[in-house]
C-alpha positions as CSV (number, residue, x, y, z in Angstrom):
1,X,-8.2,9.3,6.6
2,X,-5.3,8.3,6.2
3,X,-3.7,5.4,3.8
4,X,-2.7,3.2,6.5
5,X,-6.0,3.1,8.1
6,X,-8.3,1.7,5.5
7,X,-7.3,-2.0,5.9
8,X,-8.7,-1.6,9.2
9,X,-12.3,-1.9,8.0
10,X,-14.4,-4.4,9.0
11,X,-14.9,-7.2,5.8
12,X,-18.6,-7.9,6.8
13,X,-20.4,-8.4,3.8
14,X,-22.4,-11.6,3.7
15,X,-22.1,-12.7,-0.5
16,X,-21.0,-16.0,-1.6
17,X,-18.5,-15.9,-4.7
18,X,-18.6,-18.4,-7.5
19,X,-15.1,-18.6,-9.0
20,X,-14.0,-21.9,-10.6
21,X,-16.2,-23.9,-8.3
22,X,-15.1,-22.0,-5.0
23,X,-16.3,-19.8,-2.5
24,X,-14.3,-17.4,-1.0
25,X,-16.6,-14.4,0.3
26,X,-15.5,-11.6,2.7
27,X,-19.2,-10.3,3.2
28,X,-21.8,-10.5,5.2
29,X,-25.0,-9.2,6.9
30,X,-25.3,-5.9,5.8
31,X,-27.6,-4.6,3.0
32,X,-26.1,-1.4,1.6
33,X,-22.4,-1.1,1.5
34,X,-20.4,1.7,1.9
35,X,-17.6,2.7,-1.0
36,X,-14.7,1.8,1.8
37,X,-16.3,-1.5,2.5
38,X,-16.8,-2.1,-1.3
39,X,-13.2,-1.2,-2.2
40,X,-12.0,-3.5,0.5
41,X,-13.0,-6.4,-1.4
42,X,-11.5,-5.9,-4.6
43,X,-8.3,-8.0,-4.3
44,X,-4.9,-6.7,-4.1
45,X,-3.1,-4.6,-5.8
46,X,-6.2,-3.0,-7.5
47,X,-7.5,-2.3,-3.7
48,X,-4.7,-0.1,-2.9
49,X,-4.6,1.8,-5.8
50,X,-8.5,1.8,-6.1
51,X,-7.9,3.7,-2.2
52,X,-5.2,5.7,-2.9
53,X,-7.2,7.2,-5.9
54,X,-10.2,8.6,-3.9
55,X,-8.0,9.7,-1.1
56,X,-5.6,11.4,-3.5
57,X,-8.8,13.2,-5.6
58,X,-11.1,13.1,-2.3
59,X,-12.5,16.7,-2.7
60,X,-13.2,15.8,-7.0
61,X,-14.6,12.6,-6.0
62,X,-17.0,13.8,-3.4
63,X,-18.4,16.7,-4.9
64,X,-19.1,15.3,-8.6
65,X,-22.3,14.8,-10.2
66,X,-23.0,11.3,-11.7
67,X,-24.3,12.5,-15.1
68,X,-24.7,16.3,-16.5
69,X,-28.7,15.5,-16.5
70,X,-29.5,11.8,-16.9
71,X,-28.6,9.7,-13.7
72,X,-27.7,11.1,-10.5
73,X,-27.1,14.5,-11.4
74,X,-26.6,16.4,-8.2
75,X,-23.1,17.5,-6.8
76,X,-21.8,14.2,-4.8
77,X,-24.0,12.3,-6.7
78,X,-21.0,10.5,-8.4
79,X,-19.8,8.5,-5.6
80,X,-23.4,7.5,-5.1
81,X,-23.5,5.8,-8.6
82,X,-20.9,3.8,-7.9
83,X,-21.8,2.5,-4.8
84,X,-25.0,2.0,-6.8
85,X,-23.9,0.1,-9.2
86,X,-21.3,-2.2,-6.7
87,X,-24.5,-2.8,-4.5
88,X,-26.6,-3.9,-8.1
89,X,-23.4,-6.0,-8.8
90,X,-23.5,-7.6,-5.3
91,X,-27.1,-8.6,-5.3
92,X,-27.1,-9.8,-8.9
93,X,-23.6,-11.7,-8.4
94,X,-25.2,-13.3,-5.4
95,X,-28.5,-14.3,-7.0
96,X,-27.0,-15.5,-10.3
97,X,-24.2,-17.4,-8.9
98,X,-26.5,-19.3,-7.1
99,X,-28.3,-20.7,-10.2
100,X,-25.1,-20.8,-12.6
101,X,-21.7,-20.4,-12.6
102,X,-20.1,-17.0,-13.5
103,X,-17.0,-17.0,-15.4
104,X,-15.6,-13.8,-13.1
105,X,-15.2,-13.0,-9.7
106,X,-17.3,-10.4,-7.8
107,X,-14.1,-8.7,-7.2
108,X,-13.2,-8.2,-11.1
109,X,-17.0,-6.8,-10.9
110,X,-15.8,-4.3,-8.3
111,X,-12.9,-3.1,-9.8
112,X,-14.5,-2.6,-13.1
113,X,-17.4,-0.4,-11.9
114,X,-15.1,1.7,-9.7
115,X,-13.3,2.7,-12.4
116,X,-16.0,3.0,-15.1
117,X,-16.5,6.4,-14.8
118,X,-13.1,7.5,-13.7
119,X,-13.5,10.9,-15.8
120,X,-16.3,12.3,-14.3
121,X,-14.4,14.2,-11.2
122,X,-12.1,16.0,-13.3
123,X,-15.5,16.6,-15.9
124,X,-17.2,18.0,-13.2
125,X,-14.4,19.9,-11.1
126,X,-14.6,23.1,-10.0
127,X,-10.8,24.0,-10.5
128,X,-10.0,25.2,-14.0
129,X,-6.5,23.5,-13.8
130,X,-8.6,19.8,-12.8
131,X,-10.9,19.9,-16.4
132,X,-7.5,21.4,-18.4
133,X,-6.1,18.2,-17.3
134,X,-9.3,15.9,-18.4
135,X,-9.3,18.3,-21.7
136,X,-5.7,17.7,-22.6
137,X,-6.7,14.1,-23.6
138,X,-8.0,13.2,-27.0
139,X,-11.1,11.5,-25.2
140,X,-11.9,10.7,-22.1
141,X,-11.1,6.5,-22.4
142,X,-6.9,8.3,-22.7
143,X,-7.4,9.9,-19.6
144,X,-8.8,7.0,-18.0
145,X,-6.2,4.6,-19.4
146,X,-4.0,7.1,-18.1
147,X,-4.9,7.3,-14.5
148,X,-4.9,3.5,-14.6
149,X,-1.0,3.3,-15.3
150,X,-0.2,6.6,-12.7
151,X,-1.6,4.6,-9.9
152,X,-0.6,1.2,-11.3
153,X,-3.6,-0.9,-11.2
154,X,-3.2,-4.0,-12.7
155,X,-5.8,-5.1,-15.0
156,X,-5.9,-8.3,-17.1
157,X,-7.4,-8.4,-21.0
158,X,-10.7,-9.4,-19.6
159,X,-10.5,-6.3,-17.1
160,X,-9.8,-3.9,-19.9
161,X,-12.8,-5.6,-21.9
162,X,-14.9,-5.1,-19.5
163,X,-13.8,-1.7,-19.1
164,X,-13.9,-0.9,-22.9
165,X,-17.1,-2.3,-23.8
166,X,-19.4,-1.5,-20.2
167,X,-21.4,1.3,-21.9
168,X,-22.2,-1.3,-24.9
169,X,-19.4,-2.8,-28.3
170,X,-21.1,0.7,-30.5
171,X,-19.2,1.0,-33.5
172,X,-17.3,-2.3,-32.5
173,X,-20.5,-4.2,-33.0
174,X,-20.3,-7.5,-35.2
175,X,-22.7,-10.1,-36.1
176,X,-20.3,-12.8,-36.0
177,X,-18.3,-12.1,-32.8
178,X,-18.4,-11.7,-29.4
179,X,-17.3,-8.3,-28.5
180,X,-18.8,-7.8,-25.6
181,X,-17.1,-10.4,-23.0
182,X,-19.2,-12.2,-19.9
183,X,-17.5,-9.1,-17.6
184,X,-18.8,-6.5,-20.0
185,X,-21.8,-7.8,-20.4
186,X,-22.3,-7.9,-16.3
187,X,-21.1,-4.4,-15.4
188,X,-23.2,-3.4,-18.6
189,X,-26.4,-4.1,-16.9
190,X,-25.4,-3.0,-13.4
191,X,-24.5,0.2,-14.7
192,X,-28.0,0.3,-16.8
193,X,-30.5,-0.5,-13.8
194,X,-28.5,2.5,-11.7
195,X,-28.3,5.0,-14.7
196,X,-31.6,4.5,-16.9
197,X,-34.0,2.7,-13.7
198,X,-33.0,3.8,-10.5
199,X,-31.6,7.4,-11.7
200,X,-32.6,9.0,-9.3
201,X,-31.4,6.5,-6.4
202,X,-30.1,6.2,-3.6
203,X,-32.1,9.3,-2.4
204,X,-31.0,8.1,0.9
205,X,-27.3,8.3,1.0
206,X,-27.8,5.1,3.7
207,X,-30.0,2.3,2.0
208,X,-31.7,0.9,-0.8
């Protein structure tokens, strides 16, 4: 596929999106979402570049596990935990928003799980020269940041919050302050249920 055909998927995901009092959702009617109709609503420029990244690394992307053992540990099973964790995020988004505001949109949620785990195709490549490249980083947050700038996403502090502090605030932890911020704290527990409850999900590469 090429780059000028994915803006010609259909935006058909039925999810109503609190943001400052406003709704502005792009989906509807479906109940497991595919990564291209995921990535289409994340909003531009951090669409493109989240596209331009799979179809750049398609091969790395596809045939990744999601884990060395814990969660979704098969080959291909990387792209399957993050569609997981988008499809958590949508049904959670939809269900809390509903109740309470959320101080985030659903596409900040997106973005942030799509690149959560950016590492793991070059961890798990079968080309030498693919894990040199991850290797060649002092840890694999570098190499993340890294491939953020080469395909120039644009991410705001609150992004890069949530980015940081998605697998918990660990040595960052403090009694007396916030670390964790309302979008870290959200993808936190998307990326929980997929990876410590439903590790072994979807078994069906179609549906819940």
């Amino acid at each position: 596929m090429s780059l000028n055909n994915w803006n010609s998927w259909e935006k058909n995901i039925d999810v109503r999106i609190w943001t400052n009092n406003s709704v502005h959702s792009t989906l509807e009617n479906k109940i497991y979402y595919n990564l291209e109709e995921l990535i289409n609503n994340i909003e531009e420029p951090n669409k493109s570049a989240c596209m331009k990244i799979y179809l750049e690394n398609k091969t790395i992307f596809e045939q990744a596990r999601g884990s060395s053992v814990k969660h979704q540990s098969w080959e291909g099973w990387y792209l399957d935990h993050l569609r997981d964790t988008m499809n958590i995020a949508i049904e959670l988004y939809k269900n809390l928003g509903s109740h309470r505001p959320l101080p985030f949109s659903l596409s900040d949620v997106l973005l942030i799980l799509y690149l959560h785990d950016l590492e793991k195709p070059w961890k798990y490549a079968w080309n030498e020269e693919q894990k040199a490249e991850l290797k060649s980083f002092w840890d694999y947050k570098n190499f993340i940041k890294s491939k953020i700038n080469e395909y120039w996403f644009k991410l705001t502090t609150e992004h890069w919050n949530g980015l940081k502090y998605i697998h918990w605030e660990w040595e960052d932890y403090d009694p007396k302050t916030r670390i964790q911020w309302p979008l870290a704290a959200f993808v936190h527990v998307c990326d929980t249920i997929s990876a410590r409850i439903w590790f072994d999900f979807p078994k069906d590469k179609k549906d819940w």
